[in-house]
C-alpha positions as CSV (number, residue, x, y, z in Angstrom):
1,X,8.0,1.3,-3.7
2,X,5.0,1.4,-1.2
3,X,1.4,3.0,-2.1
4,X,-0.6,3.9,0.7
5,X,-3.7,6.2,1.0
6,X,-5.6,8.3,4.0
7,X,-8.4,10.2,3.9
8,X,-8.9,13.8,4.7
9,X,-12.4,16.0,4.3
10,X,-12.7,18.3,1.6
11,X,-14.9,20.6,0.3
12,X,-16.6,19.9,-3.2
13,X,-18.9,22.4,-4.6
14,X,-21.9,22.6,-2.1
15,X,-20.7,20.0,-0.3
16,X,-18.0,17.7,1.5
17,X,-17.0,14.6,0.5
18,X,-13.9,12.4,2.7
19,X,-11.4,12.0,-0.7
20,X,-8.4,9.6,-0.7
21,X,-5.1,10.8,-0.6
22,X,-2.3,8.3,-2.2
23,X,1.0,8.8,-0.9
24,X,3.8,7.1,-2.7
25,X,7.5,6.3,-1.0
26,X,10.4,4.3,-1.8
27,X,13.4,2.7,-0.6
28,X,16.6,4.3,-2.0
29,X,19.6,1.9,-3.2
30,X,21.5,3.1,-0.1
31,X,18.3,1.7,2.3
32,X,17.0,5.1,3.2
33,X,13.2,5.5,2.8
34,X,12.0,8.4,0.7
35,X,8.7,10.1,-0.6
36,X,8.5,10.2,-4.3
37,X,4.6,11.6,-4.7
38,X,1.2,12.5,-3.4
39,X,-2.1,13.3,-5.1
40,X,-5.5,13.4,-4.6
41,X,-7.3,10.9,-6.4
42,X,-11.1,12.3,-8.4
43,X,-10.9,8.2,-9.4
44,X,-8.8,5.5,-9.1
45,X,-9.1,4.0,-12.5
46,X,-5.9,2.4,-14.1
47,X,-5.4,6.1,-16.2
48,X,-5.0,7.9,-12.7
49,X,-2.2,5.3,-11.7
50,X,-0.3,5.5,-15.1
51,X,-0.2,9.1,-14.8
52,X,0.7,9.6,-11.6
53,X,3.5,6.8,-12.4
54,X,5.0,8.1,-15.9
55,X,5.0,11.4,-13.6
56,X,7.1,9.8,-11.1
57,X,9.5,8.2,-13.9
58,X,9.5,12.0,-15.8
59,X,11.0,13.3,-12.3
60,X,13.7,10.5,-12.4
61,X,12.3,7.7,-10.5
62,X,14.1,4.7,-12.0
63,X,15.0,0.8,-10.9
64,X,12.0,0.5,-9.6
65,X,11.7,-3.6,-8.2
66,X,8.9,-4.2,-6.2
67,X,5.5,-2.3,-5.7
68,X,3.5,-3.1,-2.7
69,X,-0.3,-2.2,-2.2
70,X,-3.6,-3.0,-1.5
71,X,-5.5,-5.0,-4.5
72,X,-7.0,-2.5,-6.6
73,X,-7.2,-3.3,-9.6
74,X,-6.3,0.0,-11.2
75,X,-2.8,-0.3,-9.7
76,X,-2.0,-3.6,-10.8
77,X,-2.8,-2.4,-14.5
78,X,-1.3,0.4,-14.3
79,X,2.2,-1.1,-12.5
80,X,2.2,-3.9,-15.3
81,X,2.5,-1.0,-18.1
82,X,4.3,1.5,-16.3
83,X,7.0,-0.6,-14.6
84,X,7.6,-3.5,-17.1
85,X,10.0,-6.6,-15.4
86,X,8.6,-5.4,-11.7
87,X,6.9,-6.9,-9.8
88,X,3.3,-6.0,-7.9
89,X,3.3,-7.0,-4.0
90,X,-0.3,-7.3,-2.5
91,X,0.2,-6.0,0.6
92,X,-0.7,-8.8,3.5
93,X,-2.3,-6.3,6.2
94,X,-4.9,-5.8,3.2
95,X,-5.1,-9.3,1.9
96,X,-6.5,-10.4,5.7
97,X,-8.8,-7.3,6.1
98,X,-10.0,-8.2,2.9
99,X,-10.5,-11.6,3.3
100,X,-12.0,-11.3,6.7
101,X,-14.8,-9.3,5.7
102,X,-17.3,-12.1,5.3
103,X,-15.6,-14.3,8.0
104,X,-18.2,-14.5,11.5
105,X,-16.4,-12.1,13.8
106,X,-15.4,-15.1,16.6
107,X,-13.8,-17.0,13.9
108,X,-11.9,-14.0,12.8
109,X,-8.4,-14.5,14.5
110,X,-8.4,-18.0,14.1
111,X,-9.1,-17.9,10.0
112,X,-6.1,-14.2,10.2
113,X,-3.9,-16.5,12.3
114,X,-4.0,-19.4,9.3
115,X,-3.6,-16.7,6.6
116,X,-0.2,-15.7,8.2
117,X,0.9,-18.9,8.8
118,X,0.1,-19.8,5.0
119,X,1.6,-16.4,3.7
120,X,5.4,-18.3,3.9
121,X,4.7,-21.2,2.4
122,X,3.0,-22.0,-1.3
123,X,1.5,-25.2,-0.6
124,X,0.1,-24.0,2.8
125,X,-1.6,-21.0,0.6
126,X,-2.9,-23.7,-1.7
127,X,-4.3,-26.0,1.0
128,X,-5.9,-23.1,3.5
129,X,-7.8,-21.9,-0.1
130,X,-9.7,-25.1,0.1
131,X,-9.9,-25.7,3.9
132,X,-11.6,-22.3,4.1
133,X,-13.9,-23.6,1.0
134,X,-14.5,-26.5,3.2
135,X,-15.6,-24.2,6.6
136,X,-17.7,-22.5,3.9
137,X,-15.7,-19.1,3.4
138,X,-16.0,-19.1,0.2
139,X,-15.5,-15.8,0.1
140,X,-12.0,-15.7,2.0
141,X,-11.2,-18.6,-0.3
142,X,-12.0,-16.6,-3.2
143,X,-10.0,-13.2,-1.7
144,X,-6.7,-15.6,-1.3
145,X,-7.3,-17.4,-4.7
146,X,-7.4,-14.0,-6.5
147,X,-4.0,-13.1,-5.0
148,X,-2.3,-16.5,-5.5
149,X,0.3,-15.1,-7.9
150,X,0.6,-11.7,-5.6
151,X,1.3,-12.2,-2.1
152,X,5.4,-13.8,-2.1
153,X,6.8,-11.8,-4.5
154,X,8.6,-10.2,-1.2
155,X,10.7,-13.6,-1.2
156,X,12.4,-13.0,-4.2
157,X,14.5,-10.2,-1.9
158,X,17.0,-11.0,1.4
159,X,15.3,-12.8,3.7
160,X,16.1,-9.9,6.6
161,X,14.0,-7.5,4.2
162,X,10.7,-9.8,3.8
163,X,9.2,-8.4,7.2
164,X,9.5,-4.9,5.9
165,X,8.6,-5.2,2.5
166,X,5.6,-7.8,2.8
167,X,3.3,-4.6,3.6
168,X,2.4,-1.2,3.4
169,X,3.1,-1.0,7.2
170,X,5.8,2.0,6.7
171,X,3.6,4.3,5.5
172,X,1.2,4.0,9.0
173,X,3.4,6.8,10.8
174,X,2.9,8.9,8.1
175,X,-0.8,8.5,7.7
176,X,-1.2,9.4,11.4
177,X,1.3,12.5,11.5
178,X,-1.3,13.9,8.5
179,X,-4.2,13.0,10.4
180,X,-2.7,14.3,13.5
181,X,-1.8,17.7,11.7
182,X,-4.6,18.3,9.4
183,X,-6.8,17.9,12.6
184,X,-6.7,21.2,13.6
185,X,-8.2,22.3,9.9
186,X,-11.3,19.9,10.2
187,X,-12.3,20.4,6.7
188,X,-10.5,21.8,3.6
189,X,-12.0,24.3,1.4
190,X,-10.5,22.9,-1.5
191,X,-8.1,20.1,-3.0
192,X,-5.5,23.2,-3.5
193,X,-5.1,23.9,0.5
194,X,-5.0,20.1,1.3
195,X,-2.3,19.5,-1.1
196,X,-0.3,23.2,0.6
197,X,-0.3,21.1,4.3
198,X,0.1,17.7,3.4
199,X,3.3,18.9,1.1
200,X,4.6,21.0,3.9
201,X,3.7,17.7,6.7
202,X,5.4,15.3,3.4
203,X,8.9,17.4,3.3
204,X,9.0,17.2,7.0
205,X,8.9,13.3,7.3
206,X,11.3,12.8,4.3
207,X,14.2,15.5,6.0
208,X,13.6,13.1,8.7
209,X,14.0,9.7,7.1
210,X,16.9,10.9,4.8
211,X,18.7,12.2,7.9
212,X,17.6,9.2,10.4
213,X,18.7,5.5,10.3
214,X,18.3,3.1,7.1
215,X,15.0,1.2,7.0
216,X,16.6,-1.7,5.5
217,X,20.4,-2.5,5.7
218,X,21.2,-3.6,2.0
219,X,23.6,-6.5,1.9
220,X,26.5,-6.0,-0.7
């Protein structure tokens, strides 16, 4: 299951405010991708999650494995008590974003270039966490050490899934086919005429990915 959010203008009273909107998908048994959810999100505390995810199971959603997604932390909570014997995948596009933030921009590729090396190979994690302590980035340190326990999960799963399951990169088509479509409107009155579109744009994609090829060939 991937979680993924863009952002769209809306209008709020007297005024407009960008507001994120989560989109949730999965990848079926048979290895076709499908969406499962969207919603607006007024906050993204641990009690939004939880509904959004006993909403999901409510509608059927079952067997659920592996959850990838940026760090918040109201996701992790609310994956650990909604989907009990999953597991929570940080997602490694947002791991080096993240840990890049405090890193001096010509030193950036170098220190994303490590990450991705060490995001294969435990001890190489380990080590880069206190080599980038050493070049005194603590603060990339710090970003990897949080996720320590988060960012393999993926290699529990076939080795010819890892690249497409390591991320939130399938959901990047989507986010720019609502942007691309919700252009035209600018700015949304209200959250009811943003949800209208994006559900229309939403059961557009899916026709398309339940009728196109597998994303991921499941081996038997």
């Amino acid at each position: 299951m991937f979680i993924d959010a863009t952002y769209l203008k809306v209008r709020d009273g007297l005024h407009y405010e960008n507001k994120a909107l989560f989109i949730v998908s999965g990848v079926r048994d048979d290895g076709f991708r499908e969406i499962l959810g969207a919603r607006l999100a007024d906050s993204e505390d641990s009690l939004f999650w939880q509904d959004l995810f006993e909403d999901l199971k409510e509608r059927g959603l079952r067997g659920v494995k592996l959850i990838v997604s940026d760090g918040h932390k109201g996701i992790q909570k609310a994956v650990r008590e909604s989907f009990i014997g999953s597991s929570w995948q940080m997602c490694h596009v947002h791991l080096i974003r993240q840990a890049l933030k405090k890193v001096q921009k010509k030193k950036q590729k170098e220190v994303a270039d490590k990450i991705k090396e060490a995001l294969v190979d435990r001890h190489k994690y380990n080590d880069l966490i206190r080599e980038l302590d050493k070049m005194e980035y603590k603060s990339a340190a710090d970003t990897l050490e949080n996720f320590q326990y988060d960012v393999m999960n993926y290699m529990q799963f076939p080795q010819s899934h890892w690249r497409k399951i390591r991320t939130t990169n399938m959901m990047e088509r989507t986010n720019k086919e609502i942007k691309r479509r919700t252009k035209v409107v600018g700015a949304f009155p209200n959250q009811e005429s943003v949800l209208r579109l994006v559900v229309s744009i939403l059961i557009d994609i899916n026709e398309d990915w339940i009728t196109g090829n597998r994303y991921i060939v499941m081996e038997q």
